[in-house]
C-alpha positions as CSV (number, residue, x, y, z in Angstrom):
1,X,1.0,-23.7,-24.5
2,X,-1.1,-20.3,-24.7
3,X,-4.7,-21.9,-25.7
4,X,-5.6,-18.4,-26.9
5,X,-2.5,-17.7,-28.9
6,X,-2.9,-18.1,-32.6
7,X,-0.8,-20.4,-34.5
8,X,-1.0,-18.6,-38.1
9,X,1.7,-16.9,-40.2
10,X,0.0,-13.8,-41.4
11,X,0.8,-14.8,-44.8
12,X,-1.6,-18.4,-43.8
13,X,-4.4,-16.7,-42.4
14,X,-5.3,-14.9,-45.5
15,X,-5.6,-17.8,-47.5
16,X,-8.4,-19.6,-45.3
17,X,-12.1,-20.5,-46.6
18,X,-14.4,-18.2,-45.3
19,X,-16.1,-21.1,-43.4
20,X,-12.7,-21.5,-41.6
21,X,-12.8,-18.0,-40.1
22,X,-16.6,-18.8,-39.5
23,X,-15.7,-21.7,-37.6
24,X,-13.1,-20.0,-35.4
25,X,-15.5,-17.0,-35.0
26,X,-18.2,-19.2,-33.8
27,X,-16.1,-20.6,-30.9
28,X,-14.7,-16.6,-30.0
29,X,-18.3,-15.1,-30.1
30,X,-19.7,-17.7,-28.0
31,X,-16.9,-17.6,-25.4
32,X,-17.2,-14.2,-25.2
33,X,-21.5,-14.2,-25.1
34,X,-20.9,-16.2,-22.1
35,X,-18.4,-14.7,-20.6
36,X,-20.4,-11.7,-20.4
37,X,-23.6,-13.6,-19.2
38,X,-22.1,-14.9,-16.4
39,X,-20.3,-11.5,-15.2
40,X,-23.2,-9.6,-15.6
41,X,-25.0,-12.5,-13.9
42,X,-23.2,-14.7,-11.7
43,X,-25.5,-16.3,-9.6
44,X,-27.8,-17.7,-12.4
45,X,-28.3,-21.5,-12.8
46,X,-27.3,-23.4,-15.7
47,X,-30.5,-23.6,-17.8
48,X,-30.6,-19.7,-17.4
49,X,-27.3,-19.2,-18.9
50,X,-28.1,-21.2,-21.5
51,X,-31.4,-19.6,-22.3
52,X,-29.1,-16.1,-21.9
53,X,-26.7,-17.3,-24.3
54,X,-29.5,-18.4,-26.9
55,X,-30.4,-15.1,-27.1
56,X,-27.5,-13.8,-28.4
57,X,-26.1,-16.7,-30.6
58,X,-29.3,-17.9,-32.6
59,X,-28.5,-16.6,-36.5
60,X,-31.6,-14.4,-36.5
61,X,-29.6,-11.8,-33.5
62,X,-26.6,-12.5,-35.5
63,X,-27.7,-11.5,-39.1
64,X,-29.6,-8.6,-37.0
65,X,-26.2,-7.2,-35.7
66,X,-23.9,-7.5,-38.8
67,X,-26.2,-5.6,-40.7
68,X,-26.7,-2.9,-38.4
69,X,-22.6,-2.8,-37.8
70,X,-22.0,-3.4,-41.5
71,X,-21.7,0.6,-42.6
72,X,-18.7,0.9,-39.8
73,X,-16.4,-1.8,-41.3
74,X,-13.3,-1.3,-43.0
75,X,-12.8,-2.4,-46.7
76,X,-10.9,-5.6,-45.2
77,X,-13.8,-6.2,-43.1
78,X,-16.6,-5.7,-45.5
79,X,-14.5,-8.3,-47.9
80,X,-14.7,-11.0,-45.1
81,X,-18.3,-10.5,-44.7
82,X,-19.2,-10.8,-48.0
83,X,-17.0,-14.0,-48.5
84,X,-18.4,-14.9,-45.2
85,X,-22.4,-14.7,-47.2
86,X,-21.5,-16.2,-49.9
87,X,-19.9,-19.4,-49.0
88,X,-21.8,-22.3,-49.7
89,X,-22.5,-23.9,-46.0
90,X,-22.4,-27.9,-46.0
91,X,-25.4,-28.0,-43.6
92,X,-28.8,-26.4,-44.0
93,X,-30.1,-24.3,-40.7
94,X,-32.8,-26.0,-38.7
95,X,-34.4,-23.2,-37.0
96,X,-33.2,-20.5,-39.0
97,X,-33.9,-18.7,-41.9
98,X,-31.0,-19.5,-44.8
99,X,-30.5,-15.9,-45.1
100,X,-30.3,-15.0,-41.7
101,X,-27.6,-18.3,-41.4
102,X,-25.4,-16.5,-44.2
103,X,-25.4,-13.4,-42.2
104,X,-24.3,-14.9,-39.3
105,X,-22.0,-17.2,-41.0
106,X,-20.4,-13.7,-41.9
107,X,-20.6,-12.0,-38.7
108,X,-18.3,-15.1,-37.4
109,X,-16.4,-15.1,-40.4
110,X,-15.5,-11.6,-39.3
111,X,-14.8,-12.2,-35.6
112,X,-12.7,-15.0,-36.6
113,X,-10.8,-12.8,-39.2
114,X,-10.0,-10.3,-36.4
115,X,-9.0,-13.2,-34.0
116,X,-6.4,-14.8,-36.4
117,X,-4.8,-11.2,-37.5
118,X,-4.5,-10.8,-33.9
119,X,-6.5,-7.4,-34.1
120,X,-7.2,-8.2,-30.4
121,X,-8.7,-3.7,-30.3
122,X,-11.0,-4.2,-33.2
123,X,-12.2,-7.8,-32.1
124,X,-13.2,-6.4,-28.4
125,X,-14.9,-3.4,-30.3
126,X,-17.1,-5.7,-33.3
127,X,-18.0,-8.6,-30.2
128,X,-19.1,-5.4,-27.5
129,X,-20.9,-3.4,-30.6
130,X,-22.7,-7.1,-31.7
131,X,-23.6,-7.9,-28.0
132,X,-24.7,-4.2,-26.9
133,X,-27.1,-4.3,-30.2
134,X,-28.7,-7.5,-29.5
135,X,-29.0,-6.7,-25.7
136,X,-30.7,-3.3,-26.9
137,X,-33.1,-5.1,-29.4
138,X,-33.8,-8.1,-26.6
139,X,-35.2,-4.8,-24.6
140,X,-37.3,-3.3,-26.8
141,X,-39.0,-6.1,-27.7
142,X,-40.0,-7.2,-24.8
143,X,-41.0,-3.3,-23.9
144,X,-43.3,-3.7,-27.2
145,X,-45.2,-6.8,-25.4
């Protein structure tokens, strides 16, 4: 069994809720966050992974990167998004803004999209674009201090 492979009929995918494609999203971005992490870093401990990882999976560096990517989507991808905003999440953020949550709900709802259509190019392309934009913004605020 290919763990990666995806198990939906194109016809299928296209009727999932937007929290569904979130939901898949979330597991892909984070997978690839630390995948990156640890190749740029390998000999880091634990605890500094995970503070690494934090910085690019917290809602607030999410909502941050969808909207700055947002003008580059296709029509297909800008309809994700939106349903991705505007679906009504069961759970309320603890330690995030509810608007910044939506966004990020979309920007997985995206990456989850592209995972299920198998749109393997585009994926690599939205998760490198949403990590190089956080990394850049990590930088300069810590310049600014």
């Amino acid at each position: 069994m290919d763990i990666l492979k995806t198990y939906l009929e194109e016809s299928e995918d296209r009727l999932l809720s937007p929290l569904v494609y979130a939901y898949i999203g979330d597991a892909v971005y984070e997978l690839f966050v630390r995948n990156k992490i640890v190749a740029e870093n390998p000999d880091l401990t634990p605890y500094l992974y995970y503070l690494r990882t934090t910085m690019y999976v917290k809602a607030s560096s999410q909502a941050m990167a969808i909207k700055k990517i947002y003008e580059e989507l296709d029509e297909d991808e800008k309809r994700i998004v939106k349903r991705g905003r505007n679906a009504k999440p069961k759970t309320i953020p603890k330690n995030a803004k509810l608007s910044d949550y939506k966004y990020a709900t979309a920007l997985e709802a995206l990456i989850g999209y592209l995972y299920l259509e198998n749109n393997i190019e585009r994926l690599n392309y939205i998760l490198s674009q949403t990590y190089n934009i956080i990394t850049e913004e990590c930088s300069n605020a810590k310049n600014n201090y």
